[in-house]
N, C-alpha and C positions, 0 to 999 in steps of 0.2 A: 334679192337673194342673200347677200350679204348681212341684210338687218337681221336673219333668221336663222343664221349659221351656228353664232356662238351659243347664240339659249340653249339652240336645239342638241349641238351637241353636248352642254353641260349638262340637260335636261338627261339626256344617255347615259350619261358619267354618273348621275346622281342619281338614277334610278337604279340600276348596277349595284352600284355602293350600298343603297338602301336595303337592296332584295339581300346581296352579300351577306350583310348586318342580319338580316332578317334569317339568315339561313342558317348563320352561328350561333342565333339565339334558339331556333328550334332544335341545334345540336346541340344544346346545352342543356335547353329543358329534355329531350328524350336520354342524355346521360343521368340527367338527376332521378328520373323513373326507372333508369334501370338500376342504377344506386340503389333505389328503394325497393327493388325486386320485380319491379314492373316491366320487364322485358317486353311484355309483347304488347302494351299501351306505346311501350318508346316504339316499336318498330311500327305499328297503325302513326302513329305521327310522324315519321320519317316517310313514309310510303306513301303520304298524304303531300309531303315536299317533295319527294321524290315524281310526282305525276305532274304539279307544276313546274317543276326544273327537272325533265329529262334527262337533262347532261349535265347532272350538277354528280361528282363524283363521292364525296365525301357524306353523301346522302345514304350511297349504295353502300359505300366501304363502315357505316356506323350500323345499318342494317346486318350487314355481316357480321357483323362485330360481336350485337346481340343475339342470332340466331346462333352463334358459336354459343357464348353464353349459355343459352338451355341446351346445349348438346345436338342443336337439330345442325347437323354437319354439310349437309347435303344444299341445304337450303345458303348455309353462309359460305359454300365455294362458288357455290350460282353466285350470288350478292360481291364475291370478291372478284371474280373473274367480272363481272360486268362492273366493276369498279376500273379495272384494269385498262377495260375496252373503254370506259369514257378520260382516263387518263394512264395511259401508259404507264409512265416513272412512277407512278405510286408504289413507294418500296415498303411502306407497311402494308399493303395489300397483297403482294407477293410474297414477302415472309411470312406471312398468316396464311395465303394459301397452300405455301408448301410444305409449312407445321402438318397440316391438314390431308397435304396429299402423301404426305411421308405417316401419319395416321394410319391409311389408309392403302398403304403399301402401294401407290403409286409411286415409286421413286423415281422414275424418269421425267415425271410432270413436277416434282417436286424439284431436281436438279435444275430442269427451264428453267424455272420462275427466278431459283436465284440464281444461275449464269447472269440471266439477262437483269440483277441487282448488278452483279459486279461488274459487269460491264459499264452499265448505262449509270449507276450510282455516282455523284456527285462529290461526295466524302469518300475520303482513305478508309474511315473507320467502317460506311456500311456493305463497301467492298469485301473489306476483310471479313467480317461478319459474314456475309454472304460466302465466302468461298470457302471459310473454316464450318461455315454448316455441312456445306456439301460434301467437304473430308469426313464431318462426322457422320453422316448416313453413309456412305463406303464403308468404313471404319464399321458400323454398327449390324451393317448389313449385308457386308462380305460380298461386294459388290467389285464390279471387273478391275483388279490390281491395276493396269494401265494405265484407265482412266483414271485412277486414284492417284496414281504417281502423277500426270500432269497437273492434276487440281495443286496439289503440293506445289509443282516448280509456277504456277502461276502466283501464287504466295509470293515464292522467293523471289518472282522475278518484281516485284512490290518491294524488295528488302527487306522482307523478313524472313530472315533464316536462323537467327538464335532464340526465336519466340518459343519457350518451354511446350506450348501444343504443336507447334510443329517440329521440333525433337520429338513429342511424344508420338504424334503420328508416323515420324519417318521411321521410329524404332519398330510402328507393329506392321509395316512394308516393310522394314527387313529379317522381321519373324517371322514371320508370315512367306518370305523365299528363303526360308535357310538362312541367313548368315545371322546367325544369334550372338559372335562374337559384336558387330556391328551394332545390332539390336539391345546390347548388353549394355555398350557403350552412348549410347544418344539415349536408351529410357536413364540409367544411370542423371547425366547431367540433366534431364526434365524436370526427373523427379528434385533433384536438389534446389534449383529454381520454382520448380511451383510449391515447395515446401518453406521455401526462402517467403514466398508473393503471399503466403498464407491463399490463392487460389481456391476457391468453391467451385467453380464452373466444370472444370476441367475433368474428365471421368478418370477419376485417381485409379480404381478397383482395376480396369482393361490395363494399365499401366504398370503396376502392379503386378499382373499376371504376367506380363511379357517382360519383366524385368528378373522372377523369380522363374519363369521355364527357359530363359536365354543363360541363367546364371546355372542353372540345371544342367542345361544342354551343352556348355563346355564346360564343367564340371569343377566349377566356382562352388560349389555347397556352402559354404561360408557365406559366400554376399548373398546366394541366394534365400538363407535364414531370416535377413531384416525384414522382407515384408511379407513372409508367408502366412501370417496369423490375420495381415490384412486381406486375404481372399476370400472374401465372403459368399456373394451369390452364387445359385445352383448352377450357373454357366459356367464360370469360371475353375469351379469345383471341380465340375465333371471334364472339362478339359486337362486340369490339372493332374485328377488323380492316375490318370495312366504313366506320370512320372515323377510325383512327388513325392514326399516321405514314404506316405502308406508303400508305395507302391515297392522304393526298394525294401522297406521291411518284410513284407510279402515276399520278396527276394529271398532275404537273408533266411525266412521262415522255411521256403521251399526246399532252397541247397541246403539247410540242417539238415534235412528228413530224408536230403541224399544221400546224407554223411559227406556233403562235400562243405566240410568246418572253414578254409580259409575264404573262400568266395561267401559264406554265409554272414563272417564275420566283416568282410569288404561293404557288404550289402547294408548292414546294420549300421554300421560308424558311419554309412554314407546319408542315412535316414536321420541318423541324431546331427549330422554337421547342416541339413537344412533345416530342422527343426531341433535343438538343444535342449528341447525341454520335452520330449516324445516319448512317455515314461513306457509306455510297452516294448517299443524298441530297447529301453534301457533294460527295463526288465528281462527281456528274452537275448539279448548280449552278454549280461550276467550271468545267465543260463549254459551258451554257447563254452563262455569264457570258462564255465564250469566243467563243461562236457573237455573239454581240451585238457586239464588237470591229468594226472595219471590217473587209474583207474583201477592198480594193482590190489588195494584193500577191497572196492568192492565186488574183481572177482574173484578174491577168493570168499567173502561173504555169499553170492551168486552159489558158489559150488557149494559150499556147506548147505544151502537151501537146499540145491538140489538132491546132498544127497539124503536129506533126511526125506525130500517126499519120494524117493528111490525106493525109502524103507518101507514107505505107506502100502497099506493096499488100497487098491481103486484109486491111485495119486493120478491116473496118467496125464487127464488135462492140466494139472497144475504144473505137471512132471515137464510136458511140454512148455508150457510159457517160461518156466525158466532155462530151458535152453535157449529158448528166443531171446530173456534178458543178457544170459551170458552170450550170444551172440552177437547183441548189442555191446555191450563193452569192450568183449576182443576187438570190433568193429573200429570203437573207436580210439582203441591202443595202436591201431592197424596192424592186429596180427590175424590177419583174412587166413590163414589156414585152418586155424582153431574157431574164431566164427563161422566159417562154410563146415565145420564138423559139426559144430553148435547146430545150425540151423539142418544139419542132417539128420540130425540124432532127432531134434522137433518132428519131421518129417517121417522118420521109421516108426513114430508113437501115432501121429495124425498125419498120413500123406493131403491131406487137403488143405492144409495151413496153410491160408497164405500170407502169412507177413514172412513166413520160415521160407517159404518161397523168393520173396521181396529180399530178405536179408542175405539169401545165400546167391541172389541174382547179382548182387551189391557185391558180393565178394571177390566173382570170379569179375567183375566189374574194375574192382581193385585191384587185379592181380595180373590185368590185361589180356586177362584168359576170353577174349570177345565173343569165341563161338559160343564157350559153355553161358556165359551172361545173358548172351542174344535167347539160345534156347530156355533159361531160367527163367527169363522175364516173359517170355513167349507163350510159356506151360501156363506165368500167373496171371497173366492177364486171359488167357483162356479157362481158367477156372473162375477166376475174377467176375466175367463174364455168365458162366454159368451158374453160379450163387449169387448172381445179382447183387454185388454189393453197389455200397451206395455210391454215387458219381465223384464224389471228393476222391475215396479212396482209388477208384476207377482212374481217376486223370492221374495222381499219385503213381502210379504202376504207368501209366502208358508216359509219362515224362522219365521217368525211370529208362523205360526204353528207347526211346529217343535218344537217351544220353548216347546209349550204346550203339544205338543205329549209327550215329553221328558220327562217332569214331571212326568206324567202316565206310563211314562215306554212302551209308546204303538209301537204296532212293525212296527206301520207306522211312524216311529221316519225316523229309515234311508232313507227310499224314499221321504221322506218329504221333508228332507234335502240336498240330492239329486237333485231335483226338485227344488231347492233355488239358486244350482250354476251356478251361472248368473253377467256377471260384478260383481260391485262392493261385491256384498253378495257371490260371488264364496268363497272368503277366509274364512268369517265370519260362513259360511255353512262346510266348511273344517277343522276349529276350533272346531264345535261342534263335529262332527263326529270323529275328533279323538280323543276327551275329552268322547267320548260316550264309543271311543274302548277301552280306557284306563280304565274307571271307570267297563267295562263288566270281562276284563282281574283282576283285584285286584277280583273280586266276585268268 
């Protein structure tokens, strides 16, 4: 027995070795076909190893590999998961399957595969690889806060807690619950580190957004300018715009058209200090800032107009809209008694006017006169109404009463308002409404 011992098991050893050898060279030659585009020559040759070595792994895992390659997806999660099964710890097979299953909106077959990298993973480095993946499908895919927050302390509990992606991530867990001063402060220091590392990897654009809505949202306008011009895609965009530049310039646009000049101009300085170079804002503050001058030369230009088309015959339409201008000017001298005349005298020429309506709603508006306001604005949007005008000017008039509602506290405040979001007043009606919920919540 002993004479036969050592051969025999060398003879084991060395056939082993041999097939081994033999099995690297067939991996080698179906890489170089598929090098050449030959994909599915490489996998007929793999497959052809694969049936004399059953449990050979990296047969099944080169098979996947390629079937990835022409797109057939289905076929290389078969090929990886049976890679899997003939060797567990294959962590390039799990990170390829969960690329795959994260594809494919599987995200919780996608998180296995790499738990069980980080766990079972032998290196620091493809641990971390694996658990910073699985922050970025939460991250990507607004998936359960919770579990996102312990993936994070599983990081840290590794030591890494000043790595610039995990600042970045912890910033959009604390945007993401409110605390944007917090969020302000951790994308802040990321970004200067992965700007520092010159970083590729790292999705700058999310970082970016949550660094200019945090700086937004406690009312940094200044910081928040440096990376607003970096927001590019239609995601980001569309999240943005219900509170960035555009959105207070649309502000400052609305309260103009109230005649409420100091909030219009609040509105507008707030759009250019996020973005300094927002020439429409700029433009229409110049505007503002004009409207605010005194106004004494052009009404009495206003009156002289008026009264020469006094003189006309058949003037009256014209007759009217200059008391609507002069109505506007007294307006915005704030001498609301001489405007509410203005817009009466419009009125006794064309009772159907509605901007003479709108202007003289504005007056008693101004003058704290609530009933007669509430009824003014009441008549125009019921004529409003009946002439069909178009829905801009529609929400126009019903934000208008809203104003008034609000005043009084009356419970037709929120359907008013409501009823206001419309283009450009959708936001400005959105503004009040949750300055309504806020000021109910302190009571």
């Amino acid at each position: 027995m002993k004479v036969f011992t050592i051969p025999f098991i060398f003879f084991i050893f060395f056939s082993q070795a041999t097939f081994s050898q033999d099995a690297q060279e067939l991996i080698k030659k179906a890489n170089n076909l598929s090098k050449g585009g030959a994909q599915l020559q490489a996998i007929d040759l793999l497959q052809t190893g694969l049936k004399e070595d059953p449990n050979n792994a990296d047969f099944a895992f080169n098979i996947a590999v390629f079937h990835e390659q022409l797109k057939n997806n289905e076929e290389a999660i078969s090929f990886y998961e049976q890679t899997i099964r003939l060797k567990d710890s294959h962590v390039q097979a799990r990170n390829k399957l969960a690329a795959l299953y994260v594809r494919n909106k599987e995200f919780a077959e996608a998180i296995k595969n790499l738990n069980f990298v980080f766990e079972k993973a032998e290196s620091k480095e493809d641990k971390m690889k694996a658990k910073f993946r699985i922050i970025q499908i939460y991250e990507e895919n607004n998936l359960d806060t919770k579990e996102f927050e312990q993936h994070l302390n599983d990081l840290k509990s590794m030591g890494v807690t000043t790595h610039p992606r995990i600042l970045a991530s912890e910033a959009k867990l604390f945007y993401q619950n409110g605390q944007y001063l917090k969020a302000k402060e951790l994308s802040d220091q990321a970004l200067k580190m992965l700007e520092k590392s010159n970083d590729k990897k790292t999705d700058f654009e999310s970082l970016y957004f949550v660094n200019v809505m945090s700086n937004v949202q406690t009312a940094n306008y200044a910081d928040a300018s440096r990376y607003v011009d970096s927001i590019q895609s239609e995601q980001f965009l569309k999240a943005y715009s219900p509170i960035g530049h555009e959105y207070y310039f649309k502000l400052g646009y609305v309260y103009f058209f109230s005649y409420e000049l100091p909030q219009s101009l609040n509105f507008l300085n707030i759009a250019l200090k996020i973005k300094p170079d927002y020439n429409a804002a700029r433009i229409f503050l110049n505007q503002v800032e004009n409207k605010n001058a005194p106004k004494l030369w052009a009404i009495e230009s206003a009156k002289l107009k008026l009264v020469e088309k006094m003189a006309e015959k058949n003037a009256k339409v014209d007759e009217a809209d200059h008391y609507n201008n002069l109505a506007r000017l007294y307006l915005h001298e704030k001498k609301y008694q001489l405007a509410a005349r203005s817009a009466d005298s419009c009125l006794t020429i064309i009772p159907s006017n509605l901007e003479a309506w709108y202007l003289k709603g504005i007056c008693e508006y101004k003058q704290n006169n609530n009933d007669e306001a509430i009824d003014d604005l009441e008549n125009l949007v019921e004529k409003a109404i009946a002439q069909k005008v178009n829905r801009v000017n529609l929400a126009r008039y019903y934000f208008m009463l809203g104003l008034a509602y609000k005043r009084i506290e009356s419970k037709k405040t929120v359907e008013t308002f409501q009823k206001a979001k419309f283009d450009i007043y959708e936001g400005a009606a959105e503004w009040e409404l949750k300055n309504l919920q806020t000021s109910q919540r302190k009571q």
